[in-house]
C-alpha positions in Angstrom: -10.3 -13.1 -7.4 -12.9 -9.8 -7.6 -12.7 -8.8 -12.0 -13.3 -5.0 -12.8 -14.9 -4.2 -15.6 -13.5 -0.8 -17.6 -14.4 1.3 -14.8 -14.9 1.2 -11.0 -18.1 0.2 -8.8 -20.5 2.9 -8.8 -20.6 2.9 -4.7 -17.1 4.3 -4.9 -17.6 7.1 -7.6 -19.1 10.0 -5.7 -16.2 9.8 -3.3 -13.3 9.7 -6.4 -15.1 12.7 -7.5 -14.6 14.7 -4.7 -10.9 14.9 -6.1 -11.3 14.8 -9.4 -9.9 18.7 -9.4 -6.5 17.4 -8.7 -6.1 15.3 -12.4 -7.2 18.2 -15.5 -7.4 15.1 -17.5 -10.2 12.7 -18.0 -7.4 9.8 -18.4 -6.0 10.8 -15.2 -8.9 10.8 -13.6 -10.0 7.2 -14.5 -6.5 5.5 -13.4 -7.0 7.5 -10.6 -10.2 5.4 -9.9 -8.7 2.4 -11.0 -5.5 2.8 -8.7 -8.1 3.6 -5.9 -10.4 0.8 -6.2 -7.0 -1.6 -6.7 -5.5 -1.1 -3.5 -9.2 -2.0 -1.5 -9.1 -5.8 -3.9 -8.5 -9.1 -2.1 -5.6 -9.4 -4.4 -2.1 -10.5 -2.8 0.2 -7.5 -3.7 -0.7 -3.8 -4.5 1.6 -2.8 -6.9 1.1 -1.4 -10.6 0.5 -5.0 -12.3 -0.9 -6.8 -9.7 -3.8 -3.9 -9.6 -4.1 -3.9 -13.5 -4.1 -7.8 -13.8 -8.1 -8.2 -12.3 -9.4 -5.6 -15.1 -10.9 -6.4 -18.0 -9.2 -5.0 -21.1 -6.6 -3.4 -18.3 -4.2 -0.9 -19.3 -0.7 -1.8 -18.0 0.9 1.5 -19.3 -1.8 3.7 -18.5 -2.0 2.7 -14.7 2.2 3.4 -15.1 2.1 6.3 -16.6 -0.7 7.7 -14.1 1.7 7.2 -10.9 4.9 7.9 -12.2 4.4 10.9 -15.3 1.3 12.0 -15.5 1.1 16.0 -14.1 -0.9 16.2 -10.9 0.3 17.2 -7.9 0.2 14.3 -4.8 0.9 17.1 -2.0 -2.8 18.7 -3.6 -4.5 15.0 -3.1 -3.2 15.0 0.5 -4.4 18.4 1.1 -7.8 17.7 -0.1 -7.6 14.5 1.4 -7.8 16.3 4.6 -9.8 18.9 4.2 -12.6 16.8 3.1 -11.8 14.6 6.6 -12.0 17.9 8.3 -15.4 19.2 6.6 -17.0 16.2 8.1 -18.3 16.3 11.8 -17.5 12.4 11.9 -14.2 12.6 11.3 -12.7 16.0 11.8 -9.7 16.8 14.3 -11.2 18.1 17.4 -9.0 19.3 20.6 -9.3 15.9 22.6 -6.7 14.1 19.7 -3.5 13.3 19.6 -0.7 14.2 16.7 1.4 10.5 17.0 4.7 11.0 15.0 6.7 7.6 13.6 8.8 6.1 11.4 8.1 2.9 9.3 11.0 1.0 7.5 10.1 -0.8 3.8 12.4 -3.4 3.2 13.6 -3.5 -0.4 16.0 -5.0 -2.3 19.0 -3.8 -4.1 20.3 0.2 -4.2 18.3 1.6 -7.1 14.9 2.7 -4.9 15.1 6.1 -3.9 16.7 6.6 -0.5 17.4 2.5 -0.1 20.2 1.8 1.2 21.0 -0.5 4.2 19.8 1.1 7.1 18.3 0.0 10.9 14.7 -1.1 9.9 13.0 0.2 13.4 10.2 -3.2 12.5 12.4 -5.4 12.1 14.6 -4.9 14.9 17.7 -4.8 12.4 20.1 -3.3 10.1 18.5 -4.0 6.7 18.2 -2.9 3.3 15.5 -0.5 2.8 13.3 2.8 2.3 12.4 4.6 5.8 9.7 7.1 5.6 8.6 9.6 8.7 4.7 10.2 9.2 2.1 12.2 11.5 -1.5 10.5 12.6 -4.3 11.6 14.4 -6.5 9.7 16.4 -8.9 10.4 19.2 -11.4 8.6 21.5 -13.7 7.3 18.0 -11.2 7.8 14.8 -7.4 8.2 13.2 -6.6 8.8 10.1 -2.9 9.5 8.3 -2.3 13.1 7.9 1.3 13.7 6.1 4.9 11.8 5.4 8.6 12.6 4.5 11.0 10.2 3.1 14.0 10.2 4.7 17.1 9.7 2.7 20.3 8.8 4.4 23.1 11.9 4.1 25.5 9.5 2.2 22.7 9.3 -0.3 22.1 12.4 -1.0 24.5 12.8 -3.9 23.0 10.1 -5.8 19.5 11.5 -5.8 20.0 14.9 -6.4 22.1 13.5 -9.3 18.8 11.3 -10.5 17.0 14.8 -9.9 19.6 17.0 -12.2 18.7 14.5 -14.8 14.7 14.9 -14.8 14.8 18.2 -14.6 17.1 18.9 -17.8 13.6 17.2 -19.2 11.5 19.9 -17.5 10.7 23.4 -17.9 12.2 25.6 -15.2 8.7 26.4 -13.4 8.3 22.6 -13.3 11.7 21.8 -12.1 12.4 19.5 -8.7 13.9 21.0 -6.1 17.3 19.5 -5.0 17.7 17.7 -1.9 19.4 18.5 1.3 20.4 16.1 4.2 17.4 16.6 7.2 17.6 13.8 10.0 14.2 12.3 11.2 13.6 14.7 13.8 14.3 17.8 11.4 11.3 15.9 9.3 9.1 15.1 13.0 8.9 19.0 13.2 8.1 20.1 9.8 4.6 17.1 9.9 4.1 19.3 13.2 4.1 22.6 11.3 2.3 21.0 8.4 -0.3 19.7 10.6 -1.2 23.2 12.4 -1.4 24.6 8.7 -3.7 22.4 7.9 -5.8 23.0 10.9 -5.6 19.8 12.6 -6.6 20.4 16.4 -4.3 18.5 18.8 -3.9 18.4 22.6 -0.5 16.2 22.8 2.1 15.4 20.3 3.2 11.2 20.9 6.5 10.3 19.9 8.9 7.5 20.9 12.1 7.4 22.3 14.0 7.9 19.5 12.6 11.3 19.2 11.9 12.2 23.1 15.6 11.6 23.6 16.7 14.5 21.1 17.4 17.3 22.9 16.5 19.6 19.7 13.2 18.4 19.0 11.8 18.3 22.4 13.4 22.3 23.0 11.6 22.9 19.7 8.3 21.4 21.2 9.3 23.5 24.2 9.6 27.0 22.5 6.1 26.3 20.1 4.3 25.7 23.9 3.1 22.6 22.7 2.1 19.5 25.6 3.9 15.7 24.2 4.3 12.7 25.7 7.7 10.9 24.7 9.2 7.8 26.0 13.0 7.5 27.2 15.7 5.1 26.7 17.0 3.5 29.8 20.6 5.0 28.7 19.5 8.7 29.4 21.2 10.2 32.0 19.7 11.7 34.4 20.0 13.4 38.3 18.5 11.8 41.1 19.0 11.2 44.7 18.7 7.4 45.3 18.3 5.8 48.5 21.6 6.3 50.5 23.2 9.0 48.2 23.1 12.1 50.0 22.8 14.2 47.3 21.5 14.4 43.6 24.0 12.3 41.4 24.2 11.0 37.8 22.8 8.0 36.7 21.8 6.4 33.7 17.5 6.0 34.0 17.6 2.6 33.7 19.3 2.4 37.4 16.9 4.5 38.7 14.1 2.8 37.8 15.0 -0.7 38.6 16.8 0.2 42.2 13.8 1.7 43.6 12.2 -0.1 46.1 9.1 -1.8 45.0 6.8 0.6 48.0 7.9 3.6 45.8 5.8 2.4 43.2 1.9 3.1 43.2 -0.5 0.6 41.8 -2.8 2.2 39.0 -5.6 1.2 37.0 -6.2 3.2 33.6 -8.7 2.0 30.2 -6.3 2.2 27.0 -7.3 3.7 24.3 -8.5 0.6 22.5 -10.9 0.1 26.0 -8.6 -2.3 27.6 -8.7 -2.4 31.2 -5.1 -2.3 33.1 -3.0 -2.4 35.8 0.8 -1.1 35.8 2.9 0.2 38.8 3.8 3.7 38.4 6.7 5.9 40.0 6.0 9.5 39.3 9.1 11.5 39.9 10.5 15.3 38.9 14.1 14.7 37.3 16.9 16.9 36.0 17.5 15.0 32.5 20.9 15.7 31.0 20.8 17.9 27.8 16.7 18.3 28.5 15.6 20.1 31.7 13.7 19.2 34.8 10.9 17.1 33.2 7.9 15.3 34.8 8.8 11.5 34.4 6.7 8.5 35.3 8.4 5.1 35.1 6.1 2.1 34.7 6.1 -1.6 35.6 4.2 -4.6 34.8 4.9 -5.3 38.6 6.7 -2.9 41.2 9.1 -5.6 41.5 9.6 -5.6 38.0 14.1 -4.8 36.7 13.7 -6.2 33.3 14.1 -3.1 31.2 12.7 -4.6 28.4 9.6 -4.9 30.7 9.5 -1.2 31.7 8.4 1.9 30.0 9.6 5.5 31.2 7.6 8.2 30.2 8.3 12.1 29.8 6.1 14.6 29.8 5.4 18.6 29.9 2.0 17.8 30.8 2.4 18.7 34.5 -1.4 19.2 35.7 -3.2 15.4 33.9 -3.3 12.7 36.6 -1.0 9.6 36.1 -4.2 7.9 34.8 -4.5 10.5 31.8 -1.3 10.4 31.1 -1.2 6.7 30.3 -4.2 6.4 28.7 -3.2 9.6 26.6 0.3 7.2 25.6 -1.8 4.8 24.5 -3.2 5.9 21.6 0.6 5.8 20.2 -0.6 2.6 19.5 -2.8 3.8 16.9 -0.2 4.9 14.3 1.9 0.9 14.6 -1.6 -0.6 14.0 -1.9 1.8 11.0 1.0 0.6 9.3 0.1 -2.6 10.0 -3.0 -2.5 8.3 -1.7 -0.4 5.9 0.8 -2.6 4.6 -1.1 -6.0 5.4 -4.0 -4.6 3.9 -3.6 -2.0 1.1 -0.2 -2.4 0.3 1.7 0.6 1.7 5.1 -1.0 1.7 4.1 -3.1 -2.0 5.0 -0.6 -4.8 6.9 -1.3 -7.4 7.9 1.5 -8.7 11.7 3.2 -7.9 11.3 7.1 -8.3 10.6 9.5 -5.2 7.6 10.9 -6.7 5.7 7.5 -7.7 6.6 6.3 -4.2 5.5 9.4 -2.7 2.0 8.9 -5.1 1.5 5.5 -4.3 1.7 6.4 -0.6 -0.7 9.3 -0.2 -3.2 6.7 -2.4 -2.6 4.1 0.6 -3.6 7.4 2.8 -7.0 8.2 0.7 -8.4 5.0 0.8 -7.5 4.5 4.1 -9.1 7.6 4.9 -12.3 6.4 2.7 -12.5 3.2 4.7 -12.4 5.3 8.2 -15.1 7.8 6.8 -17.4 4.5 5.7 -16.9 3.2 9.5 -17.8 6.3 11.4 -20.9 6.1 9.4 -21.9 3.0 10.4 -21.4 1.6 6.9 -19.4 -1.1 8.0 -21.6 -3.3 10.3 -19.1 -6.1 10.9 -16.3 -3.7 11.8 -18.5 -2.5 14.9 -18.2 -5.9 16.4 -15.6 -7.3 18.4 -14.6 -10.2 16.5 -14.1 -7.2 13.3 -11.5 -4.7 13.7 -9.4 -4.9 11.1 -9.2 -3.4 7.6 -9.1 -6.8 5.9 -12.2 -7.6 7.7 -13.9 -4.3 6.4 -13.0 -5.1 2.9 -14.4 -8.3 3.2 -17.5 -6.9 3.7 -16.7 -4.7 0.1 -18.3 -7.0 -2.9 -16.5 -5.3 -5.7 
C-alpha cells in the first residue's frame, strides 16, 4: 500500500498547476490533487473512499464534496486538458491521426445510477444492467489520448432524470440551473464528439467507427455532407447489390453471402504492419457496391484465409477513402484498436468504470479525471520519462505506474 501524506508528491505538482484556474478555491484545488494522484495508486478500486483511505489524516467529506458539489466546471478541465496536449509538439494532433469513435458499457448494479438501466453491454457481449457512455480518441503513428464523452441515457429514462434534475435545480439559481435532457441515440452523440473535436482543433485524417455506427445511414450521410474520409466496419446483415457468379445481373443480397460465396481466386493476398507494428497477412476482396440505404461505397472484405466462410472470422470494411491502397486502408483500421485498449487500461488501471458516486455530474467529473491523468501518463511517455514503458515486455499503464514511487 503507497501512504500520502496531507498533500501530493512534489513530481506531480507543476502539472496539477497547470489547471489550477479551473477550481477558485484553494480547497478545491487540493482534492483536486488528491483525486489526481488517487487514481495513479496501486490501490484496488478508484472510487471516493478507496482514494481517501491511503492518506494520512484523509478527508472523506472533502474528497466528496469536491466531485459531487463543489463549483468548477468539468467541460473547462477537458478543455484545458486538451489544449495543454495540443500546446505540446509531443503530443499535439497532427493531420496523420485518426478521430476513433466508441462506446464503453459500465456495469452497475441496481436503477438509482444515472442512465442505468438494463441495457446491451457492447463488452460483455450481453443484455446487462448498466451505464453506457459514447467517446472520441485520437491516436497516430507515436501517441492517443481521450478527447471528449457523452453519456447516453436510454429514451425510457429520460423522465426520471430530468425529474432528478427539476429537483437540483429548485436548489440553484437560474444562471446556474441544469439544462433538461432530451432523448439523443449514440450516433446523434458520435457526431456532436466530431463537432467538438474540430472546435477544439484536433487535426484528423479519418474518422474510425464500428459497425454499429457505419451501418446507420444518418451518420455516415452526415460524415458525407461535412466531406470528412472514415473507415467503418459492416455487419454481415447489410444488404447490399452485387452480381455474383452466375446471376446475370446485380441482385440483393445480404454481405455476408457475398463475402463467403466468392471464390477463394477473388481474393488477393496482402501484407500490411498494424498500427501496434505487427506484421500481417489477411486476404482481401476489394469491390465497389451499391449498399442499401448508403450509396455506392468502396468495400474491402477481409479473411484470415481466402477460403475463410466463418463470419465471425471476417471483417468487411467501408470506406470513402477511394485513392489509399488496400494496405493503408488496413493499417489505418487498425488503430481502432487504440481506443478498446484505452478503456482497458482505463478501467484496469485508473478506475474509469470504479466510481461510486450516482449523480450525472460526479460521474461525468470522475471521468474527465480518469482522462487527465491518462493524458499525464501519455505526456510523461513521449518524453521518455518512462524508461520501462519503451520496452517490449512494458506497455501497459500498470506497468508505467509501477515505475511511479509515490
Amino acid at each position: 500500500m503507497n501512504y500520502l501524506t496531507g498533500g501530493t508528491p512534489t513530481f506531480l505538482d507543476p502539472f496539477f498547476a497547470k489547471f489550477d484556474a479551473v477550481f477558485s478555491r484553494a480547497e478545491a484545488q487540493h482534492h483536486f490533487r488528491l483525486y489526481g494522484t488517487g487514481l495513479l495508486l496501486e490501490i484496488k478500486r478508484k472510487n471516493i473512499q478507496a482514494i481517501d483511505s491511503p492518506i494520512i489524516n484523509g478527508n472523506y467529506q472533502g474528497l466528496h464534496h469536491f466531485l459531487c458539489d463543489a463549483p468548477w466546471e468539468e467541460t473547462s478541465l477537458n478543455s484545458q486538458r486538451i489544449d495543454w496536449l495540443q500546446s505540446r509538439r509531443q503530443t499535439k494532433s497532427t493531420s496523420r491521426g485518426y478521430l476513433i469513435l466508441d462506446d464503453t458499457a459500465n456495469p452497475k448494479s441496481g436503477d438509482t445510477t444515472f442512465a442505468t438501466k438494463k441495457q446491451y453491454m457492447g463488452g460483455l457481449g450481453k443484455v446487462d444492467c448498466g451505464q453506457v457512455v459514447v467517446t472520441s480518441h485520437y491516436a497516430d503513428a507515436s501517441k492517443d489520448w481521450p478527447v471528449n464523452l457523452r453519456p447516453y441515457v436510454p429514451e425510457n429514462l429520460i423522465p426520471r432524470e430530468n425529474a432528478h434534475l427539476q429537483k437540483q435545480n429548485q436548489k440553484l439559481p437560474a444562471d446556474k440551473q441544469l439544462p433538461l435532457l432530451t432523448f439523443q441515440t449514440k450516433w446523434e452523440l458520435a457526431l456532436e464528439l466530431i463537432e467538438d473535436a474540430k472546435k477544439q482543433s484536433i487535426c484528423f485524417s479519418h474518422v474510425l467507427a464500428d459497425a454499429w455506427y457505419g451501418n446507420c445511414p444518418k451518420f455516415t450521410k452526415k460524415l458525407d455532407e461535412e466531406k470528412i474520409l472514415y473507415i467503418t466496419s459492416l455487419y454481415a446483415n447489410r444488404r447490399v447489390y452485387y452480381r455474383l457468379p452466375g446471376e446475370t445481373a446485380r441482385n440483393e443480397h445480404r454481405l455476408g453471402e457475398v463475402v463467403t460465396l466468392l471464390e477463394a481466386e477473388c481474393f488477393s493476398k496482402v501484407e500490411y504492419l498494424t498500427a501496434s507494428g505487427e506484421q500481417r497477412t489477411v486476404f482481401v476482396k476489394e469491390m465497389f457496391l451499391k449498399i442499401k440505404g448508403i450509396g455506392k461505397r468502396r468495400v474491402l472484405g477481409v479473411k484470415p484465409t481466402a477460403e475463410e466462410v466463418d463470419l465471425d472470422k471476417i471483417v468487411t470494411l467501408m470506406t470513402t477513402d477511394e485513392t489509399a491502397d488496400k494496405t493503408v486502408i488496413l493499417r489505418n483500421w487498425s488503430y481502432r484498436d487504440k481506443i478498446d485498449k484505452f478503456y482497458q487500461r482505463g478501467k484496469d488501471d485508473l478506475g474509469f468504470d470504479q466510481y461510486q458516486v450516482r449523480g450525472d455530474r460526479s460521474i461525468r467529473r470522475h471521468w474527465y479525471l480518469v482522462f487527465l491523468m491518462y493524458s499525464y501518463l501519455i505526456a510523461q511517455r513521449q518524453q521518455g520519462c518512462f524508461t520501462k514503458w519503451s520496452t517490449s515486455a512494458c506497455r501497459t499503464i500498470g506497468e508505467m505506474l509501477s515505475v511511479i514511487r509515490l
